[in-house]
C-alpha positions in Angstrom: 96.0 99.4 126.6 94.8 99.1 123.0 92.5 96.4 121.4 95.3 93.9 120.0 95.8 89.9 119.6 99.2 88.9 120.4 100.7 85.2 119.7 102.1 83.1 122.8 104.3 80.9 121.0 105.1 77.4 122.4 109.2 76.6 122.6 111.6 73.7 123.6 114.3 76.4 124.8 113.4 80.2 125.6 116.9 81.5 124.9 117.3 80.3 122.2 113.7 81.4 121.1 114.2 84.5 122.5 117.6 85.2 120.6 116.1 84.3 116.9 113.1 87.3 117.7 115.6 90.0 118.4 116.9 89.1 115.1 113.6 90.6 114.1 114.0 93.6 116.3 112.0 92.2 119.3 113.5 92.6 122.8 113.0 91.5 125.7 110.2 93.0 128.3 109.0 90.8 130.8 110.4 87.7 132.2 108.5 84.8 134.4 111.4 82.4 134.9 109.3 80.5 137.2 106.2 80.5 135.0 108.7 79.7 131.6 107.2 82.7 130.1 109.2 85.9 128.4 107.2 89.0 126.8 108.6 90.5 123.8 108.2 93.5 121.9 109.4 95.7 119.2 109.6 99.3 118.8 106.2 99.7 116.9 104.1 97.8 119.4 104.3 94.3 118.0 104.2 92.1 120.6 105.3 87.9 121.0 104.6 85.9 123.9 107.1 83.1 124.8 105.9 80.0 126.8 108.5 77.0 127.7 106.9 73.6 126.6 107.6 69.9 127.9 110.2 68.2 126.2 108.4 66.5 122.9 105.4 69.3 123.0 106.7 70.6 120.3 108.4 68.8 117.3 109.7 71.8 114.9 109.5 69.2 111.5 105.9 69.0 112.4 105.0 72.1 113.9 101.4 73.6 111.9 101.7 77.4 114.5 102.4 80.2 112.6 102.8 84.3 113.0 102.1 86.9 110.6 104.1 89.6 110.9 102.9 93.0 109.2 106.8 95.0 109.2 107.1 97.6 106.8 110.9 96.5 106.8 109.8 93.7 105.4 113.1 93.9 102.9 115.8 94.4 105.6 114.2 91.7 107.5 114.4 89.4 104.5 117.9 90.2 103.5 119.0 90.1 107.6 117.9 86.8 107.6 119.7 85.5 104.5 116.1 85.7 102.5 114.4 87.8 100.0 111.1 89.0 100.0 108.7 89.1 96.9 105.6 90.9 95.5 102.7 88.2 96.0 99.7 88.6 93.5 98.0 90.0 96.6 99.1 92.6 97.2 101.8 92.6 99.5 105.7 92.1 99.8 107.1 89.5 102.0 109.7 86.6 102.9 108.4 83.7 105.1 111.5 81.9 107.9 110.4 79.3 111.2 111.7 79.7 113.9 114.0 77.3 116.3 110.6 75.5 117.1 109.5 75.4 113.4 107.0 77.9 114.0 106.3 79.9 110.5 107.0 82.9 110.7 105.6 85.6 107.3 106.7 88.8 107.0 105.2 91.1 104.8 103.9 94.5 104.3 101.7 96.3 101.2 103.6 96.2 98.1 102.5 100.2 97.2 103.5 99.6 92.9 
């Protein structure tokens, strides 16, 4: 186990949750059916934890949760999900996309020009 943080995101429907993070290379690890509660990582470590909210918890037009997500394929991310990442005046490259519960999900990575 290594020092990390790791966002448990609230959601309306798991699959459906589950199905737009493998978009972003996550997969599936650990499922609690009973709890409502998946685990998901990707191949460098990143981690997303899923948790299955009652109905009107969650109202994606007003939803202020949000992930950042350092990926250094912050481009083929972007273009995957129909967007395009930019240089920010800070320093970094990214693209920002919510999720099916209107979580905000940024992608970037350090720009390197």
């Amino acid at each position: 186990m290594e020092h990390a943080a790791v966002a448990i995101v609230p959601c309306n429907d798991l699959d459906e949750s589950q199905a737009f993070y493998e978009r972003l290379g996550f997969q599936l690890t650990a499922d609690y059916p009973l709890h409502g509660y998946r685990i998901l990582h990707d191949s460098r470590g990143a981690s997303i934890h899923l948790t299955r909210v009652e109905p009107g918890w969650v109202i994606p037009e007003r939803n202020a949760h949000g992930i950042y997500l350092y990926s250094e394929d912050v481009e083929a991310l972007a273009s995957k999900l129909g967007r395009t990442a930019q240089a920010m005046p800070w320093g970094l490259i990214e693209f920002a996309v919510s999720d099916p519960n209107g979580t905000l999900i940024r992608i970037g990575w350090p720009d390197g020009t």
